[in-house]
TORTORTOR-733612 format. One record per residue: x, z, y of N, C-alpha, C in turn. Coordinates in Angstrom, 3 decimals, padded with zeros to 6 digits. Example, Ala and Ser with C-alpha at 12.3 -4.5 7.8 and 13.67 -1.06 7.14 Angstrom:
TORTORTOR-733612
013.190;007.800;-005.690;012.300;007.800;-004.500;013.200;007.800;-003.300
012.850;007.080;-002.250;013.670;007.140;-001.060;012.900;007.870;000.030
//
This chain:
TORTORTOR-733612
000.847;000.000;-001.196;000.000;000.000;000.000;000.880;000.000;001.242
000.527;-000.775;001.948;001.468;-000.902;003.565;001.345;000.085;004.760
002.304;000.436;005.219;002.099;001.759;005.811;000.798;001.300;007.118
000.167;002.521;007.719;-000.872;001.748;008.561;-000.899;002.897;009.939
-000.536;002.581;010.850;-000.458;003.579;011.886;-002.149;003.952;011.941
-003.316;003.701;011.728;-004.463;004.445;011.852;-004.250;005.302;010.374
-004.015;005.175;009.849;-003.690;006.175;008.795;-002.657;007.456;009.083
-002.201;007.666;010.263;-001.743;008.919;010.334;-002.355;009.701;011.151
-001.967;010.833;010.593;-002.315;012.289;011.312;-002.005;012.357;012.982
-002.830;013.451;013.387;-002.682;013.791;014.631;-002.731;015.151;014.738
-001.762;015.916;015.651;-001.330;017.163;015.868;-002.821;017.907;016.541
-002.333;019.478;016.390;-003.152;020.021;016.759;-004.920;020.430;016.394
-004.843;019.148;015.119;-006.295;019.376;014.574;-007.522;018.207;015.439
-006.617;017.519;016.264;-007.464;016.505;017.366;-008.306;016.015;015.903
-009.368;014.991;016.262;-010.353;014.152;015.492;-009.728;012.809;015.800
-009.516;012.927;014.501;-009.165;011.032;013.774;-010.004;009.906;014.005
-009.601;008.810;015.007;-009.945;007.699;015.773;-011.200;006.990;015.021
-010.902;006.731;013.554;-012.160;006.508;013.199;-013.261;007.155;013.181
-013.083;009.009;012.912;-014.034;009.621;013.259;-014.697;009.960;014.016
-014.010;009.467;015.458;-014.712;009.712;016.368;-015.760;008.178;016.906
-015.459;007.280;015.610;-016.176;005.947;015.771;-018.313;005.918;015.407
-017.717;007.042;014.870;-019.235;007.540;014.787;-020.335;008.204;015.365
-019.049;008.718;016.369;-020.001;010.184;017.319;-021.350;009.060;018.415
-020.496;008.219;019.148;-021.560;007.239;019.925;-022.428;006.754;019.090
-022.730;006.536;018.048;-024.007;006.215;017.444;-024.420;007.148;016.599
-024.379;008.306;016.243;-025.062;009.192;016.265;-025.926;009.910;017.418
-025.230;010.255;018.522;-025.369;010.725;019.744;-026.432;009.673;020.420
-026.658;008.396;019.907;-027.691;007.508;020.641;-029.037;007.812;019.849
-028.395;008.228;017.801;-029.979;008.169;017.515;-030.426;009.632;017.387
-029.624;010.842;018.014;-030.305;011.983;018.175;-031.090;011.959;019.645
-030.670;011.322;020.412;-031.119;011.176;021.731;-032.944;010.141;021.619
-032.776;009.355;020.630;-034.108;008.261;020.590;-034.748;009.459;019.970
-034.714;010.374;018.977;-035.632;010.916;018.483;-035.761;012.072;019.154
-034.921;013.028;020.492;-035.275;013.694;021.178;-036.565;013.287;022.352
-036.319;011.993;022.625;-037.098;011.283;023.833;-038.503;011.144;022.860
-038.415;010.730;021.594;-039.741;009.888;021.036;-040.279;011.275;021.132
-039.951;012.177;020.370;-040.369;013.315;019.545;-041.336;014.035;021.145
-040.445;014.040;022.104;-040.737;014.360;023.778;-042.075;014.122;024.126
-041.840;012.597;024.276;-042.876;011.276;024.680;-044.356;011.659;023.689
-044.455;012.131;022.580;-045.187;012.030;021.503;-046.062;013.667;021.883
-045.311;014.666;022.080;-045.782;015.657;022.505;-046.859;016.109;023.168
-046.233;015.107;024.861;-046.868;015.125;025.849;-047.932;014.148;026.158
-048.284;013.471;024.970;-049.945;012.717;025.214;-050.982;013.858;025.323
-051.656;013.226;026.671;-052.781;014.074;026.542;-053.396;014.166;025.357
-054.382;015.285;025.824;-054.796;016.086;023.705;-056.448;014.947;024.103
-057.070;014.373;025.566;-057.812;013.369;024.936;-057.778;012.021;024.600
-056.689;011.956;024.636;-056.208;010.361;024.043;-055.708;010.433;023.007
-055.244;011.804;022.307;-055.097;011.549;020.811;-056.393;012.077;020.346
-057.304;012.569;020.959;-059.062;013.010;020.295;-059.365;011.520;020.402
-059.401;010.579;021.219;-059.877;009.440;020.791;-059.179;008.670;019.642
-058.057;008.954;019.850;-056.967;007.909;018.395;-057.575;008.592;017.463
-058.003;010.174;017.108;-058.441;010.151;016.015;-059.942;010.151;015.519
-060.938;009.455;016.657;-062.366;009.092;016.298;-061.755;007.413;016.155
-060.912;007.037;016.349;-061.243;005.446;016.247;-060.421;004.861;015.194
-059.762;006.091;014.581;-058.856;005.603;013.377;-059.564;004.659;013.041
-058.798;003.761;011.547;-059.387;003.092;011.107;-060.154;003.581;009.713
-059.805;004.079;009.302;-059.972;005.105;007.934;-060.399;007.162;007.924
-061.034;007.059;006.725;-061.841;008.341;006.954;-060.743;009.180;006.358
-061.053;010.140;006.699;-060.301;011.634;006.416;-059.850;011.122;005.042
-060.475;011.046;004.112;-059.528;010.905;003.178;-058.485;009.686;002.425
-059.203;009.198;002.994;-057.581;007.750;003.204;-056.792;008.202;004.110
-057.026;008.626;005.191;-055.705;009.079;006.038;-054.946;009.933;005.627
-055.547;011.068;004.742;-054.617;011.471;003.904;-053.750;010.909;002.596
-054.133;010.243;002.151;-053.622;009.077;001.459;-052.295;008.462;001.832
-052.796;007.988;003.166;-051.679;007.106;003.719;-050.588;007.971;004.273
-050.983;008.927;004.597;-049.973;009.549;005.318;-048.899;010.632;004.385
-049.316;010.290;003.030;-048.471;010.841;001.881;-047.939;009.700;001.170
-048.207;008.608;001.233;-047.588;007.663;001.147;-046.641;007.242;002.063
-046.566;007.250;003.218;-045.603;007.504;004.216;-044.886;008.289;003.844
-045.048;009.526;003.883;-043.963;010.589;003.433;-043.097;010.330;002.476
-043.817;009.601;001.536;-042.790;009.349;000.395;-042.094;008.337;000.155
-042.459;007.492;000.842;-041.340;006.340;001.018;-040.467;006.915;002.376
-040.611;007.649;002.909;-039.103;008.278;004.177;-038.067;008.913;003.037
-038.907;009.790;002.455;-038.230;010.565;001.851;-037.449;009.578;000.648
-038.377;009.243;-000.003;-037.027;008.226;-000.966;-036.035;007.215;-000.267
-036.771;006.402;000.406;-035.069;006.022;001.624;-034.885;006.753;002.123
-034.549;007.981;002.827;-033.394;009.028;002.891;-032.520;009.486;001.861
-033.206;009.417;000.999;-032.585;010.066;-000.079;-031.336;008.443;-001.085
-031.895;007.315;-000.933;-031.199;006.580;-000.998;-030.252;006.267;-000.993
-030.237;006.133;000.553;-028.913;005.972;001.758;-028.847;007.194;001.483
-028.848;008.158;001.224;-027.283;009.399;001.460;-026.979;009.222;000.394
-027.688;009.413;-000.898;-026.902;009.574;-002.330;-026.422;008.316;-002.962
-027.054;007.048;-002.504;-026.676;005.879;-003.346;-025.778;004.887;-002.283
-025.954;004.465;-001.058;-025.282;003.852;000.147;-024.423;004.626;000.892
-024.156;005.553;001.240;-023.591;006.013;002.166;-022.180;007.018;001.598
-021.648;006.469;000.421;-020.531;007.098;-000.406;-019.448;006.212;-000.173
-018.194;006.971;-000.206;-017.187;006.167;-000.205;-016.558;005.625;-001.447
-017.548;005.484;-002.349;-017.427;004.577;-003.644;-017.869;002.982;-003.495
-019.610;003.157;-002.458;-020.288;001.994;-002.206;-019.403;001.248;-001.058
-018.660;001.723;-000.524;-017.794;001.481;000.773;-016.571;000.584;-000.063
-016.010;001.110;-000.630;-015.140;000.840;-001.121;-015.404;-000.742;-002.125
-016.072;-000.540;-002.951;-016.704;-001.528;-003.804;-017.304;-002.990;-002.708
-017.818;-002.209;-001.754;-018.335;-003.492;-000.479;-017.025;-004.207;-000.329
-016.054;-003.600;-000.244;-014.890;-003.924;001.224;-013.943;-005.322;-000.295
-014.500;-004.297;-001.355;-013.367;-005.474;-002.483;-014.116;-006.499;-003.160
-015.405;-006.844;-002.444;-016.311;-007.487;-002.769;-016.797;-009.161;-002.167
-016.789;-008.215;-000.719;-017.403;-008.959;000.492;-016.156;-009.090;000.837
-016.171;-010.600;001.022;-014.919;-011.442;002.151;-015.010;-011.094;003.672
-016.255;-010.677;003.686;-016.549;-010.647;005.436;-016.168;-009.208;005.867
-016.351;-008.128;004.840;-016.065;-007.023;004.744;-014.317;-006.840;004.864
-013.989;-007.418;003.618;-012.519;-007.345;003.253;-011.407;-007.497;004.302
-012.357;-008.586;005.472;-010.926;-008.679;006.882;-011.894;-007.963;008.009
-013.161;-007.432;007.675;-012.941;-006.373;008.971;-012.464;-005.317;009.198
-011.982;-005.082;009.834;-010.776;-004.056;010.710;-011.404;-002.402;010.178
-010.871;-001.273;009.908;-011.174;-000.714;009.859;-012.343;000.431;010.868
-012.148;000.377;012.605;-013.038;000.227;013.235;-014.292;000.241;013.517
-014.390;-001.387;012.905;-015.353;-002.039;012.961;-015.949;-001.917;012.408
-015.872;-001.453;011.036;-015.932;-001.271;009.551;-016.791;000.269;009.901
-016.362;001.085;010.637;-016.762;002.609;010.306;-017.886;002.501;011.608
-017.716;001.312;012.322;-018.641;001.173;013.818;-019.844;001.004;012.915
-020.103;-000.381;011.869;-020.982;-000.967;011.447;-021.471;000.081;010.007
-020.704;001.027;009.510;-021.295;001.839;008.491;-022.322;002.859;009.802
-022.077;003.599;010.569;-022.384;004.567;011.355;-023.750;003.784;011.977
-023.699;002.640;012.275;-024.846;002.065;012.625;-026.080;001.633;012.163
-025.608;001.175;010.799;-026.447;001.487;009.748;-027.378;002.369;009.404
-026.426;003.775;009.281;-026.879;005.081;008.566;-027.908;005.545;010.134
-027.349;005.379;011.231;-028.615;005.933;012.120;-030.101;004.219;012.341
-029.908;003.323;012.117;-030.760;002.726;012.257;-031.235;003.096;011.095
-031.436;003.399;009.699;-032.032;003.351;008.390;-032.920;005.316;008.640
-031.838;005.859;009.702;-032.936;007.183;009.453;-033.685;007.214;010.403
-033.749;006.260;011.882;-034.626;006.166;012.910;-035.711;005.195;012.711
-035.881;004.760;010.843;-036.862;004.144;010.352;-038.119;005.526;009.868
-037.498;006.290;009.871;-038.193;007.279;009.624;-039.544;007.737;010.774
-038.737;007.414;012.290;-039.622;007.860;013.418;-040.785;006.779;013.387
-040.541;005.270;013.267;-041.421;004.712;012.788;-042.345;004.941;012.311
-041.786;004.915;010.401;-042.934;006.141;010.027;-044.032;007.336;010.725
-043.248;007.859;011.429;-044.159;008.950;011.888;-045.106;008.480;012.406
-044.879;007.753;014.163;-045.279;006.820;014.965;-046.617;006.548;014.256
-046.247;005.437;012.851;-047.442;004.622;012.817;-048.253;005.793;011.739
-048.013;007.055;011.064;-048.845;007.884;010.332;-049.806;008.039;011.917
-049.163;008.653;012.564;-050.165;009.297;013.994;-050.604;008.105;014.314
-050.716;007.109;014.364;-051.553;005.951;015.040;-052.900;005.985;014.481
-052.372;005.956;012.973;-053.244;005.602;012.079;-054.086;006.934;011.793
-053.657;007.416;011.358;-054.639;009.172;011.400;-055.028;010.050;012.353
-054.521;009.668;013.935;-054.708;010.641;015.113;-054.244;012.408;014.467
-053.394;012.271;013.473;-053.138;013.821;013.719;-051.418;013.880;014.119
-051.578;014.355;015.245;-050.384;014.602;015.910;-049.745;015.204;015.219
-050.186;016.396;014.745;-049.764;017.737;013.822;-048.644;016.885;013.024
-048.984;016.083;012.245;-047.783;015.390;011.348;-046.709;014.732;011.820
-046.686;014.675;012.642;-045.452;014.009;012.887;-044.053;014.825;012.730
-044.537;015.862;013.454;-043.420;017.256;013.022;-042.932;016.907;011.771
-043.657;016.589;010.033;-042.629;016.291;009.295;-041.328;015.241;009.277
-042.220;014.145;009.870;-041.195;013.233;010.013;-040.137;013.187;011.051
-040.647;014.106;012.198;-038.988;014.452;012.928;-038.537;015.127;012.376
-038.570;016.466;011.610;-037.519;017.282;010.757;-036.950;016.773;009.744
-037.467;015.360;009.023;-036.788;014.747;008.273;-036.032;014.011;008.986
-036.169;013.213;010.073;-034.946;012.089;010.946;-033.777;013.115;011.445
-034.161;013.841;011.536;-032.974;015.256;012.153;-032.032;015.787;010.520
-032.708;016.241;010.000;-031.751;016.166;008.603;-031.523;015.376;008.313
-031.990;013.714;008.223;-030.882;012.340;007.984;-029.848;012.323;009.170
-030.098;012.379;010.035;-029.175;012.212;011.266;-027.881;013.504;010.767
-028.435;014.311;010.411;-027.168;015.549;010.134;-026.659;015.197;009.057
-026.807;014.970;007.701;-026.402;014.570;006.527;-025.627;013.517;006.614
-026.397;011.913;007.455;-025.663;010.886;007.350;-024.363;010.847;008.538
-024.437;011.843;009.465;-023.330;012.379;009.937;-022.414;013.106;008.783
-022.413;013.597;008.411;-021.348;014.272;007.419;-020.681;013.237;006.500
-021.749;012.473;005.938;-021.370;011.045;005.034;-020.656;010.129;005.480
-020.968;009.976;006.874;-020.005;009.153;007.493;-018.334;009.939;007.861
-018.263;010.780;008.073;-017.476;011.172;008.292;-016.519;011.399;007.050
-016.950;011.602;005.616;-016.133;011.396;004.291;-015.703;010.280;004.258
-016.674;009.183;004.645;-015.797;007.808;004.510;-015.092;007.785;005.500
-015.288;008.244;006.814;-014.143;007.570;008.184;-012.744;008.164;007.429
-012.638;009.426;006.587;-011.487;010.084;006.405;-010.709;009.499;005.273
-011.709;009.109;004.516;-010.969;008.000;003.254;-010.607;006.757;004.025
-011.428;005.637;004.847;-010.432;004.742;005.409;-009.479;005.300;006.120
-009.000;006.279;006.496;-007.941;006.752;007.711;-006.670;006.262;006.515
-006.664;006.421;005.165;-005.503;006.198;004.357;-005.881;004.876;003.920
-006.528;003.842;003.637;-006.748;002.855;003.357;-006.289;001.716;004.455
-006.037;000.383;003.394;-005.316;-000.648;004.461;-006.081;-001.259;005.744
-005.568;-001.616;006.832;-006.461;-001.966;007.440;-007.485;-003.340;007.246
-006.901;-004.184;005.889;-007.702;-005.355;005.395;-007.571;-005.180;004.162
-008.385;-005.712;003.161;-008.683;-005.813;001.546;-008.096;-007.764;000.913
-007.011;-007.136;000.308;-006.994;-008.407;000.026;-007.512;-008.564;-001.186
-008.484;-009.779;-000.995;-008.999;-010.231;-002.284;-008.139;-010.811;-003.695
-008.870;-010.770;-005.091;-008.205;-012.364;-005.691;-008.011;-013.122;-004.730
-007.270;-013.791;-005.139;-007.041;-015.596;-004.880;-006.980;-015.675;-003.007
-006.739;-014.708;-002.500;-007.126;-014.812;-001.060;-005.489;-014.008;-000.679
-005.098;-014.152;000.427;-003.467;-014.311;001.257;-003.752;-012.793;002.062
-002.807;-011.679;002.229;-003.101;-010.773;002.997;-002.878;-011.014;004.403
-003.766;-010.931;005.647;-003.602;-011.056;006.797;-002.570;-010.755;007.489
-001.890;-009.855;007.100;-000.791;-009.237;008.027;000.190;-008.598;007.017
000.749;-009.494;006.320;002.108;-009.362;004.898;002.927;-008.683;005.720
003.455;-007.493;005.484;005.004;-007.267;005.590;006.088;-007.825;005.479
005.555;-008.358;004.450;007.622;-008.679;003.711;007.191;-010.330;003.639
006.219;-010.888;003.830;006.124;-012.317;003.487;007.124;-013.351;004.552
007.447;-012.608;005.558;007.965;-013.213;006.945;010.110;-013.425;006.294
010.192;-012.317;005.893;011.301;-012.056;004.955;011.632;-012.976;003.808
010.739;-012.819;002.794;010.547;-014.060;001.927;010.606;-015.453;001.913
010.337;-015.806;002.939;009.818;-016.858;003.601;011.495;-017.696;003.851
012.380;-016.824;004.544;013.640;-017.167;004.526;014.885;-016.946;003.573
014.042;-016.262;002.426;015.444;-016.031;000.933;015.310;-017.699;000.430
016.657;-017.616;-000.218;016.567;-018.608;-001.123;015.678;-018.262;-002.117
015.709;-019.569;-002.722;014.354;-019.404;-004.000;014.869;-018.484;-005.178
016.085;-018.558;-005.587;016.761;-017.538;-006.311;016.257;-016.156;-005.983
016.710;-015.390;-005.217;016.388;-014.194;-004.325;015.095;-013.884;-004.255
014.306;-014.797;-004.145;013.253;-014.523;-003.367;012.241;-014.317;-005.117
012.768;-014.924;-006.116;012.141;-014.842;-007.405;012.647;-013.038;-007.889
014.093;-012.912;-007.510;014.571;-011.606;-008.150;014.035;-010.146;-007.272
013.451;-010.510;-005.941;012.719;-009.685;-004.808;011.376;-009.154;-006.013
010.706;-010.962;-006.281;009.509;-010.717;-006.907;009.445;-009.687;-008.308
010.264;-010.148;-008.773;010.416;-009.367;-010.432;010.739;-008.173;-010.224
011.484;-007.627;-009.466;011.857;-006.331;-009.168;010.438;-005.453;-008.735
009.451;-005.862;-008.101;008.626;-004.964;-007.741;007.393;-004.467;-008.398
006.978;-003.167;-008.591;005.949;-002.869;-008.843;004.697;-003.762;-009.518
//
């Protein structure tokens, strides 16, 4: 493996560059679900008495639906943290995907972090359209305490992987595919062919 200056340490206990690639998009989707959760509060109590005479469905389909909601948040949450958001699935992507394999590490922990908060601010959705559809405000409370524990969890998840790429290369070279930024290929390049065969055999 080639040495990688984002792969080293920093004194004092500071936070590692990739890890801090996550904080701005976390910090945007605790902020959407502080404002929604806000915004949702402060409807007058007779405009949600009318949302809930004009539902579309009677008391007991709305209960229906709105446990069906629940349970599809809850199984995609539970998804994405236990099945997507590991640095096994990360890993397996990056030696997989060509498009993956030359993005930068960065970019790489920009576009995991973005992910994990757009997939749990699917949740507020959820809520959103349970209260549309049932006029009971009351519920929504589950589904912000669930976007707030994805937002905390898939913070932590992200942060196992930012710490595993911190030692990983900054590109994946595939089969059959040339590494972007060779070390020693520039070297090679000028041995004789002799040399440059006894370089090869000699290594690892």
């Amino acid at each position: 493996m080639r040495p990688d200056h984002a792969a080293l340490s920093y004194p004092g206990g500071m936070e590692q560059p990739l890890t801090r690639r996550r904080n701005p998009v976390f910090i945007f989707g605790t902020a959407v679900l502080a404002i929604t959760t806000l915004a949702l509060m402060r409807l007058p109590e007779a405009l949600v008495e009318q949302l809930r005479r004009d539902r579309p469905f009677d008391i007991s389909q709305s209960g229906w639906i709105y446990r069906g909601m629940v349970f599809v948040a809850v199984a995609q949450a539970a998804y994405i943290g236990f099945v997507l958001l590991r640095v096994e699935k990360v890993q397996t992507a990056r030696s997989r995907d060509p498009k993956l394999a030359q993005m930068g590490k960065p970019e790489l922990m920009s576009s995991v972090a973005r992910n994990a908060v757009g997939t749990a601010l699917l949740t507020i959705i959820y809520g959103g359209s349970a209260f549309a559809l049932t006029g009971e405000r009351a519920g929504y409370w589950l589904f912000a305490t669930l976007t707030a524990a994805q937002l905390a969890w898939y913070f932590m998840q992200c942060g196992r992987i930012a710490a595993w790429l911190e030692f990983q290369p900054e590109f994946v070279v595939q089969e059959g595919t040339h590494d972007p930024t060779p070390a020693q290929d520039d070297e090679r390049d000028h041995m004789p062919p002799l040399a440059r065969g006894v370089v090869t055999s000699n290594e690892p």
